[in-house]
C-alpha positions as CSV (number, residue, x, y, z in Angstrom):
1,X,61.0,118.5,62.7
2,X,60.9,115.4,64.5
3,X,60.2,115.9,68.6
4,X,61.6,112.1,69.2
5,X,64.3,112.6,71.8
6,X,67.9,111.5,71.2
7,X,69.4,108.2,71.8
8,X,72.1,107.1,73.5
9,X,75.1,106.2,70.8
10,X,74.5,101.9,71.4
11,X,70.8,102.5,70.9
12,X,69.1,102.2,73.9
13,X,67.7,104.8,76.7
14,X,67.2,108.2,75.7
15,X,70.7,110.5,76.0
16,X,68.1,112.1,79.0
17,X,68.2,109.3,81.2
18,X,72.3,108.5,81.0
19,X,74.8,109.5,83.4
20,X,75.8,113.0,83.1
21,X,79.4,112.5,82.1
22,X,77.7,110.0,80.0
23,X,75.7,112.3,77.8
24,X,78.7,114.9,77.5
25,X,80.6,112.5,76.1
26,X,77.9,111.3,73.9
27,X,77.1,114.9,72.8
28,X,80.3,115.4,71.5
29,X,80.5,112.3,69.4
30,X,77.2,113.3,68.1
31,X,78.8,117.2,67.4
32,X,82.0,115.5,65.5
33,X,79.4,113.4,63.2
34,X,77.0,116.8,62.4
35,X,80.2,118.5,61.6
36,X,81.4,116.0,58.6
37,X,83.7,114.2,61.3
38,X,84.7,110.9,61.9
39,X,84.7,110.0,65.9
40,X,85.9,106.7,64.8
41,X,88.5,107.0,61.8
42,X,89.9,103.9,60.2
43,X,92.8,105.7,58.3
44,X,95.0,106.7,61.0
45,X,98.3,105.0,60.8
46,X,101.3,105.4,63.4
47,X,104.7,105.9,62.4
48,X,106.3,104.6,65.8
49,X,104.7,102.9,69.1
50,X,104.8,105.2,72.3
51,X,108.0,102.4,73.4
52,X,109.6,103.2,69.9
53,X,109.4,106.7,70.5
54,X,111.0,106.1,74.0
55,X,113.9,104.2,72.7
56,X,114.7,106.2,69.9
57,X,115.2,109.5,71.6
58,X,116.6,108.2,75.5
59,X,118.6,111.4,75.8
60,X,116.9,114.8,75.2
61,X,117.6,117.5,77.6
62,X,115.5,119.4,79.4
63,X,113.7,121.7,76.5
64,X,115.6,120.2,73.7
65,X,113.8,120.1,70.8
66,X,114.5,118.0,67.7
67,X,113.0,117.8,64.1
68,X,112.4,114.7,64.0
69,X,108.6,113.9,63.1
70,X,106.4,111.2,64.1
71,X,102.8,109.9,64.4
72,X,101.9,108.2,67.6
73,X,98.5,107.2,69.1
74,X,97.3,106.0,72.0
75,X,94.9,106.3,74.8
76,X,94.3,109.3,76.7
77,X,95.1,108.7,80.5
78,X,95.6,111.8,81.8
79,X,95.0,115.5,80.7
80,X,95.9,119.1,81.7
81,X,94.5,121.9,79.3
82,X,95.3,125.5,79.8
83,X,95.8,128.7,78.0
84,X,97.7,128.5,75.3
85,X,99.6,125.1,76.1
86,X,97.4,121.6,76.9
87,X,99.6,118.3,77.9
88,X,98.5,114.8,77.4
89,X,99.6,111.8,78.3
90,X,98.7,108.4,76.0
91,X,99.2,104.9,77.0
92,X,99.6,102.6,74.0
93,X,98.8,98.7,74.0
94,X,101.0,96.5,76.2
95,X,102.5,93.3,74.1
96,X,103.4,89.8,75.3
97,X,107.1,91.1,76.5
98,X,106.2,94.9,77.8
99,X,103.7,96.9,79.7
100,X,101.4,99.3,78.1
101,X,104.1,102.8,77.6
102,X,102.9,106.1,78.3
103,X,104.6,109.2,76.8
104,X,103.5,113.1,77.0
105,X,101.8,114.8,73.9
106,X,102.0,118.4,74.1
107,X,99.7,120.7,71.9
108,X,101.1,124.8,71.6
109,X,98.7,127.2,70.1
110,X,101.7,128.2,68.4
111,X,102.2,124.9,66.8
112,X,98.9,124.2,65.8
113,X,96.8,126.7,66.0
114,X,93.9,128.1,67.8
115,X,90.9,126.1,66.0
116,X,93.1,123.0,66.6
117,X,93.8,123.8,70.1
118,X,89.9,124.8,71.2
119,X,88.8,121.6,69.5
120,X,91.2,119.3,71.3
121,X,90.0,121.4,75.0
122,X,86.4,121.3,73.8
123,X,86.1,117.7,72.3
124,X,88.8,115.1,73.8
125,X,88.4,113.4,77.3
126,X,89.9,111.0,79.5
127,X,89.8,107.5,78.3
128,X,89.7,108.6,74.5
129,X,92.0,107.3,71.5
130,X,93.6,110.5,70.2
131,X,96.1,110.2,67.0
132,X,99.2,112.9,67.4
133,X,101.5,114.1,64.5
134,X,104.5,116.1,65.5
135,X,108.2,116.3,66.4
136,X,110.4,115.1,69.3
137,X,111.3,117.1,72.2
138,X,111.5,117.5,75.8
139,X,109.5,119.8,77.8
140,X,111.0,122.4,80.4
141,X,111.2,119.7,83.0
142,X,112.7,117.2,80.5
143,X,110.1,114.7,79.8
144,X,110.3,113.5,77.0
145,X,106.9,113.9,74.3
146,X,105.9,114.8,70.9
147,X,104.7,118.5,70.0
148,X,101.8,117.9,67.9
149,X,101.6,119.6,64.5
150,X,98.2,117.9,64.1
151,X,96.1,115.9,66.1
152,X,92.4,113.7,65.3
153,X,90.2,111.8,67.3
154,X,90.5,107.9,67.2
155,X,87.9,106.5,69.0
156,X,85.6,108.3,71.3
157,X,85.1,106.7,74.5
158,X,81.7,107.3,75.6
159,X,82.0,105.8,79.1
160,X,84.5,107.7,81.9
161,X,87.5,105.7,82.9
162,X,87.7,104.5,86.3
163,X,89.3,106.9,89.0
164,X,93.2,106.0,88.0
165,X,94.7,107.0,91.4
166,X,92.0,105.3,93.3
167,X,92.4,101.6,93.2
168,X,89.1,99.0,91.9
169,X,87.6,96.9,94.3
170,X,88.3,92.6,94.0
171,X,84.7,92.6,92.8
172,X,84.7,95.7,90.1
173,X,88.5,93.9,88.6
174,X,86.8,90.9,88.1
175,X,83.7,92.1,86.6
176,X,85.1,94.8,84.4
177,X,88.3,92.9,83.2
178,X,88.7,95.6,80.4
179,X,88.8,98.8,83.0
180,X,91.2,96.7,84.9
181,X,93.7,95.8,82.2
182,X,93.4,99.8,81.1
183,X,94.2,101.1,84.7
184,X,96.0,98.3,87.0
185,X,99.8,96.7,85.6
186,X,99.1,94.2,88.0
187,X,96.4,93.3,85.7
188,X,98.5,93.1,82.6
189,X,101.5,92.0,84.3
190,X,99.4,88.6,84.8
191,X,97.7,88.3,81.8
192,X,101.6,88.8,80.2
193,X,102.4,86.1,82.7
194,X,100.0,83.8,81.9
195,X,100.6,83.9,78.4
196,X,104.5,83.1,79.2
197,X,104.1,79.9,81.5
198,X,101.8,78.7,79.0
199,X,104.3,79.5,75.9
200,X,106.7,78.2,78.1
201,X,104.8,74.8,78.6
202,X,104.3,74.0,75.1
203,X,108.0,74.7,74.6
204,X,108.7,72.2,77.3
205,X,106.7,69.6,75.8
206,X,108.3,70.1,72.0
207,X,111.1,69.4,73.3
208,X,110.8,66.4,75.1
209,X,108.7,65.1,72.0
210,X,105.2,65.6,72.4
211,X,102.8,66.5,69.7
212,X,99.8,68.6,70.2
213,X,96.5,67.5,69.3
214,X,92.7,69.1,69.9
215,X,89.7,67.2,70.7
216,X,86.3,67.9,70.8
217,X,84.7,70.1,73.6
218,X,81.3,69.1,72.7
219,X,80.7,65.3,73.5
220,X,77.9,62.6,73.1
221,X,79.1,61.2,76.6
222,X,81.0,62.1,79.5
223,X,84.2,60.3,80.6
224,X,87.7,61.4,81.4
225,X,86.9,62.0,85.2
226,X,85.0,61.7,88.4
227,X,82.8,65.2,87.6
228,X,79.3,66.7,87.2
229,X,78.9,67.6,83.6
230,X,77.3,70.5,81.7
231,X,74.5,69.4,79.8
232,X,73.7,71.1,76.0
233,X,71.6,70.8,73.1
234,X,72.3,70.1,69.6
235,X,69.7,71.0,67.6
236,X,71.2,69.5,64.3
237,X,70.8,65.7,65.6
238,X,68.5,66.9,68.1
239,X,70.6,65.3,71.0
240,X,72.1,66.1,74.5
241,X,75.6,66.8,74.2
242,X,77.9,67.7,76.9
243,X,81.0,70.1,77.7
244,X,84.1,68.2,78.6
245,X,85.2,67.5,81.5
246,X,89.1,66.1,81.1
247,X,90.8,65.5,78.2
248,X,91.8,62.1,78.8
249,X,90.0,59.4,76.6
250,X,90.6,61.3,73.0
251,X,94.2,61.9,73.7
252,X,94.1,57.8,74.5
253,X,92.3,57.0,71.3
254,X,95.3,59.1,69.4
255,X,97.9,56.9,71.4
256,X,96.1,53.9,69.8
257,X,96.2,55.5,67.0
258,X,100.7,55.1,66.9
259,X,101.2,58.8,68.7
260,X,104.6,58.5,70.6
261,X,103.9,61.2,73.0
262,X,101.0,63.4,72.4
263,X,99.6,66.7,74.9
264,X,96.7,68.6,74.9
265,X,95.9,72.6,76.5
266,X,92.4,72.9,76.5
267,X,89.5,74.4,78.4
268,X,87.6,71.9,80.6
269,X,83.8,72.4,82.1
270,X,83.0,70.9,85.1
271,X,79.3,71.8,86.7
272,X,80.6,72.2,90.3
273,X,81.3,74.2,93.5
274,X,83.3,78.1,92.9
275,X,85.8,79.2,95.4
276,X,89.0,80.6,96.0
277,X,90.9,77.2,94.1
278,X,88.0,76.0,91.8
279,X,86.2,77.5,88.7
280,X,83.9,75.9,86.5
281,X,85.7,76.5,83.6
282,X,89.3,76.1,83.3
283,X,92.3,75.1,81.7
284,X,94.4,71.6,81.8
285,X,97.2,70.3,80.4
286,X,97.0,66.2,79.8
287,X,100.0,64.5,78.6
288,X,100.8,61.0,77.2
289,X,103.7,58.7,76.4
290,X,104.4,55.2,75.3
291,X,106.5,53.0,77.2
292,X,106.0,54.9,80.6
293,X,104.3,55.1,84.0
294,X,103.8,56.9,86.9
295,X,107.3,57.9,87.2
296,X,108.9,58.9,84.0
297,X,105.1,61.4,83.5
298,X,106.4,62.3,87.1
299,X,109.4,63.9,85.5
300,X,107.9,65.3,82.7
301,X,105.7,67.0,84.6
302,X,108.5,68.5,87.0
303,X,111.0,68.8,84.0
304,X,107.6,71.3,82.5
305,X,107.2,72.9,86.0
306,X,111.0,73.7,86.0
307,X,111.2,75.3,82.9
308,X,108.5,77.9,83.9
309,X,110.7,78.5,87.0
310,X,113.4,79.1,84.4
311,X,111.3,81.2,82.3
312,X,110.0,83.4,85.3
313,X,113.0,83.2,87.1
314,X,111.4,82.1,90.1
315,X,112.8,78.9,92.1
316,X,111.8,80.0,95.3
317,X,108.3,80.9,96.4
318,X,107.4,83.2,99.1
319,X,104.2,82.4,100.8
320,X,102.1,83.1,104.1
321,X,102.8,79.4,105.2
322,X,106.2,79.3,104.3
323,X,109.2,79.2,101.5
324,X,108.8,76.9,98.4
325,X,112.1,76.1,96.7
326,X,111.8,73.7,94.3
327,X,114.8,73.5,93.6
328,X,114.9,71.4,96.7
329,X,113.7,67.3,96.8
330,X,110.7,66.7,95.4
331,X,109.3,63.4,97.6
332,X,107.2,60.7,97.2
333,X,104.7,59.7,99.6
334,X,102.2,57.2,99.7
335,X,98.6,57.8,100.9
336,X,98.4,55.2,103.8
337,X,102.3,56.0,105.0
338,X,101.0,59.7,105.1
339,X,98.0,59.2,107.0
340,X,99.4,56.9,109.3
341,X,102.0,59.3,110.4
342,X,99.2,62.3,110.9
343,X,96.9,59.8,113.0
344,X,99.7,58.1,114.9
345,X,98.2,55.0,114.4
346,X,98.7,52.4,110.9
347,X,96.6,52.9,108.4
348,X,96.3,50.1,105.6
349,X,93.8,49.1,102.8
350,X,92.7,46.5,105.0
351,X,91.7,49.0,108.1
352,X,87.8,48.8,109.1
353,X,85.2,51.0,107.8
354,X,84.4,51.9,111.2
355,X,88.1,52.5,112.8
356,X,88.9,55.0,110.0
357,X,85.1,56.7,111.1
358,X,86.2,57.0,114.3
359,X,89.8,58.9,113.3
360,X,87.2,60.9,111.2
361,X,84.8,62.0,114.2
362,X,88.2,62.6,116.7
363,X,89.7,65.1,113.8
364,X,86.6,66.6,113.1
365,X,86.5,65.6,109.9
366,X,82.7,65.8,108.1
367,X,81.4,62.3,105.8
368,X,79.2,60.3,104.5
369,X,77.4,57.5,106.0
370,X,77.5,56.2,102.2
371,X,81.5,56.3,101.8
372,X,83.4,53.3,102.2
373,X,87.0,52.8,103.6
374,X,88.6,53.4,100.2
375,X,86.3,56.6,99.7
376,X,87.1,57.3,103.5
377,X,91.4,57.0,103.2
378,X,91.5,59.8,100.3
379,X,89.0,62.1,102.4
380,X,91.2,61.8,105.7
381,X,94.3,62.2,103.7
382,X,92.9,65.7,101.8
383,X,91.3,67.1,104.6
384,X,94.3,66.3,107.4
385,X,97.7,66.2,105.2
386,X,97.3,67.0,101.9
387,X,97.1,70.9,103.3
388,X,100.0,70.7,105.4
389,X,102.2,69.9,102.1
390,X,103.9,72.7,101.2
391,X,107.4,70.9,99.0
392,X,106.5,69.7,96.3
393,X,105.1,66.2,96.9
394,X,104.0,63.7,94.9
395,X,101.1,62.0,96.9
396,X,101.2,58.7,95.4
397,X,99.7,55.3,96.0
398,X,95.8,56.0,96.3
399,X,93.0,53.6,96.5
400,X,91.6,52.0,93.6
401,X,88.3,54.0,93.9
402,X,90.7,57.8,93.6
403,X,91.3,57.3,89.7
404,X,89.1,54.6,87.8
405,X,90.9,55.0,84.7
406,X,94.7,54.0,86.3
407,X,96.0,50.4,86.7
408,X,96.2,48.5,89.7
409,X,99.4,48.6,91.7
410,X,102.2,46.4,90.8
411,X,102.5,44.9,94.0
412,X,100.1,46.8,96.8
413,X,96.7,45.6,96.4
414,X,93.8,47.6,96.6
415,X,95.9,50.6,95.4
416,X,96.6,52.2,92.1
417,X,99.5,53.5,90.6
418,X,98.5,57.3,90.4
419,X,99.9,60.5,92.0
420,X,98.5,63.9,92.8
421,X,101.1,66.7,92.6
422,X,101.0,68.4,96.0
423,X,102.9,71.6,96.4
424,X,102.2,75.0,98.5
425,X,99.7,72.7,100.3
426,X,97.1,71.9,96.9
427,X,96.9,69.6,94.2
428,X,98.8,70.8,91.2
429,X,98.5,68.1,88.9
430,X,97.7,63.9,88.6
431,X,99.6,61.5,86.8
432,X,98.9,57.5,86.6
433,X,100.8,54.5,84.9
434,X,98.0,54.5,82.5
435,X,95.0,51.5,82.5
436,X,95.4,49.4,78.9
437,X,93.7,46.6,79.6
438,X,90.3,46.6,77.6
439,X,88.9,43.7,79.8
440,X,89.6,45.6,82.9
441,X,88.6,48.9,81.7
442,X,85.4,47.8,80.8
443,X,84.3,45.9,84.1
444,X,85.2,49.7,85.8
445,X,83.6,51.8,83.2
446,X,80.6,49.4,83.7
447,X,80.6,49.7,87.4
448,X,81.0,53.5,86.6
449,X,77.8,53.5,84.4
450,X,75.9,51.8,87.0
451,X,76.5,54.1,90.0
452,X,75.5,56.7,86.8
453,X,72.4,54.6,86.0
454,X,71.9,54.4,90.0
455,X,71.9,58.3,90.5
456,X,75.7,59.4,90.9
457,X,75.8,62.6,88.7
458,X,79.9,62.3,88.6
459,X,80.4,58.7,87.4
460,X,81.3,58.1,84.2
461,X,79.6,56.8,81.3
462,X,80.0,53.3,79.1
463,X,82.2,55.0,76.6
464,X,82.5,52.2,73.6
465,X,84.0,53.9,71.3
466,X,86.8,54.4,73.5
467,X,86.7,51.1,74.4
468,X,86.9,49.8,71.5
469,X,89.7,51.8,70.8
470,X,91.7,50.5,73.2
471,X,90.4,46.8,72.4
472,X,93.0,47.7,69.3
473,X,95.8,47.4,71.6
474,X,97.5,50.1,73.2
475,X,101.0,50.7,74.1
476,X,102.4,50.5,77.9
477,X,102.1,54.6,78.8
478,X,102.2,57.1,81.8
479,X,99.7,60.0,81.6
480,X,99.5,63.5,83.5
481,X,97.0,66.1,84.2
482,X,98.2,70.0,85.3
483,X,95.6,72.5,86.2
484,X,97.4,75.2,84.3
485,X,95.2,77.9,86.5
486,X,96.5,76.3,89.3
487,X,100.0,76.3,88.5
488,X,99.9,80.1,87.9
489,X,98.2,80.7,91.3
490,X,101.4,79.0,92.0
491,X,104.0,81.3,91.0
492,X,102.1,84.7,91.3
493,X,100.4,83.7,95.0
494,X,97.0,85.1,93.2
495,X,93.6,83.4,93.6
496,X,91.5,81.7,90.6
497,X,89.5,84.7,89.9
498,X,93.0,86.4,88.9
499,X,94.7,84.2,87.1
500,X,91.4,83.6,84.9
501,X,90.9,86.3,83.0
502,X,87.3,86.2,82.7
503,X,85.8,84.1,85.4
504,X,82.8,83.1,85.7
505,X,80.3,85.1,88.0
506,X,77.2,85.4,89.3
507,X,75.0,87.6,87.8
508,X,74.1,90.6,89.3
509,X,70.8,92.1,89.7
């Protein structure tokens, strides 16, 4: 006989040094495999979901009883084992239209017997899979539930669900996303959510004419965006490689490639600050089409935003700051016209460096020595109006320096025709009459790559296959970006870290 000590079921520490509940549990999926059992069957197979069973039998009585047999399984969530009658209650998966449904399994020694019944006391806890067999019926107080004629394990949870009727703290949702999603409908309610605006934005798009495309998350060069980049490895051509950081200049090359109208949902990676409105890792939606600008993208982008209204059935947002009803206006205002009305005083592309310092210093707003006026303008404007914007607004008429890759403005020089999306007081999305011109793409993407060269971890690089692209010849188009994270904090007034479904954390420890 062997005196090694037992191990815990993944491999690790001896059973000793577990959690009690831990090595209970563990004990008893060890018992089930010494007895010829299976603690984790593959041929169970249901005859009806726990929501099937509800709607097929609404209107039982209270101790009716039916023949009518079916084989259910789910997980267990609750448990109350007596003499000679146990009760059960199993919550089965939730789908993208319903909630995860709970129905009562009840197991009579008369039913199935008392080997049957001391196994299912003696072996099944909270949190397991459990497989029922058995008829219809209601129990003395009328809830509806199966009496088993035969029940088997499913899968043996060795780990003890969190306490349901005490709720998880922010930190323990985040970090155990799975014991969340089991215990909390909030949890599932926005993952179901989620899943809808983002159904429903595709949907949008198809319609209006867009194709969806993919590009590549691992890139030679960075471009797309003002961002710090993450920085990989590729072994194979023994290269640095980076994680994207916008979808942008693929979705261009495919436009020079004859696309009409062509979108992209995609993760992006961007190797910056985390809080309450940011991630590192995200999704976006860009969109292009030919023969636009800023403001036909302008009402694709609220013709998308109003179809998930539609879809949620929510036109009017209740907030802490206020009411959002977007079916109200949605304005346009231009950056300098904005800032000039917060300071009181006009504020042009042509204002002095050191004036717009000086509204700085009297608001209290922080900057750098380093910044010029342009750089100056879109701080003042984020950190004093941009906030105060709760109707949707589209912000438009930045300086040159906001968006390299937009074109110049039509007829205000020094500006750009681009937009930020402003609504509930953040930036939603970002849309530009697109920049076509090869020459003047190049002298910016240049000028990028030498603030690159020069130290700036956020300027783009000297892209030339994308130049060259466009040196093909590229149709007149408008472009938009939506931060699809954002737009569900939107509608469901829930920070990043929920709407994400796995954020990213710190480590712990």
């Amino acid at each position: 006989m062997s005196s090694q000590q037992p191990t815990d079921p993944r491999g690790e520490e001896p059973e000793q040094d577990l959690p009690e509940q831990m090595r209970v549990r563990a004990a008893k999926r060890r018992r089930c495999l010494e007895a010829g059992g299976q603690p984790y069957p593959v041929d169970l197979r249901r005859t009806h979901t726990l929501a099937q069973v509800r709607a097929g039998w609404p209107g039982l009585g209270p101790g009716e009883e039916t023949d009518d047999e079916v084989a259910v399984g789910g997980r267990v969530v609750f448990l109350r084992n007596s003499g000679r009658l146990c009760f059960a209650t199993l919550q089965d998966g939730f789908t993208p239209d319903a909630d995860a449904e709970r129905l009562q399994v009840m197991l009579s020694r008369a039913e199935i017997g008392d080997e049957a019944l001391a196994g299912w006391k003696s072996e099944v806890d909270l949190g397991d899979f459990v497989w029922v067999r058995g008829r219809v019926v209601a129990s003395r107080r009328g809830e509806l539930s199966v009496m088993a004629a035969q029940w088997r394990l499913a899968s043996k949870a060795l780990r003890p669900l969190p306490v349901l009727h005490k709720g998880l703290s922010e930190e323990s949702r985040v970090r155990q996303r799975h014991n969340d999603l089991i215990v909390r409908p909030e949890a599932r309610a926005m993952l179901r959510t989620r899943a809808r605006i983002t159904r429903t934005i595709r949907e949008s798009l198809e319609a209006q004419g867009y194709l969806e495309v993919e590009g590549p998350v691992l890139q030679t060069l960075h471009g797309g965006a003002a961002a710090r980049p993450f920085i990989t490895h590729l072994n194979a051509f023994d290269i640095d490689m980076y994680l994207r950081i916008a979808l942008e200049l693929h979705l261009k090359r495919v436009m020079v490639g004859g696309a009409d109208r062509v979108y992209e949902i995609g993760r992006v990676f961007r190797n910056e600050g985390v809080d309450s409105s940011h991630s590192p890792e995200f999704t976006m939606l860009e969109a292009y089409q030919s023969w636009g600008d800023q403001f036909t993208i302008a009402e694709t982008l609220r013709s998308v935003v109003m179809d998930v209204a539609d879809a949620l059935g929510v036109h009017r947002i209740e907030t802490g700051r206020g009411v959002i009803d977007l079916d109200g206006e949605w304005a346009w205002l231009p950056v300098h016209e904005g800032l000039s009305d917060r300071l009181g005083r006009r504020i042009t592309p042509e204002t002095p460096l050191e004036e717009l310092r000086d509204a700085a210093r009297a608001n209290g707003v922080a900057f750098d020595e380093g910044w010029g006026p342009q750089k100056m303008v879109v701080e003042l404007f984020g950190e004093l109006v941009e906030k105060d914007l709760m109707a949707p607004t589209f912000v438009c008429d930045y300086p040159e320096i906001a968006q390299p890759l937009a074109r110049r403005h039509r007829s205000k020089p020094g500006c750009i025709e681009a937009w930020d999306l402003i609504i509930g007081g953040m930036e939603r999305g970002t849309g530009f009459s697109e920049l076509v011109d090869p020459v003047v793409q190049r002298e910016i993407l240049i000028a990028q790559s030498l603030a690159a060269s020069a130290g700036d971890p956020e300027a783009m690089q000297l892209d030339e296959d994308f130049l060259s692209a466009l040196e093909q010849g590229c149709p007149p188009m408008g472009g938009l970006g939506l931060g699809i994270d954002r737009l569900i904090m939107l509608f469901t007034d829930a920070g990043i870290r929920e709407t994400i479904l796995f954020p990213l954390l710190r480590p712990q420890g």
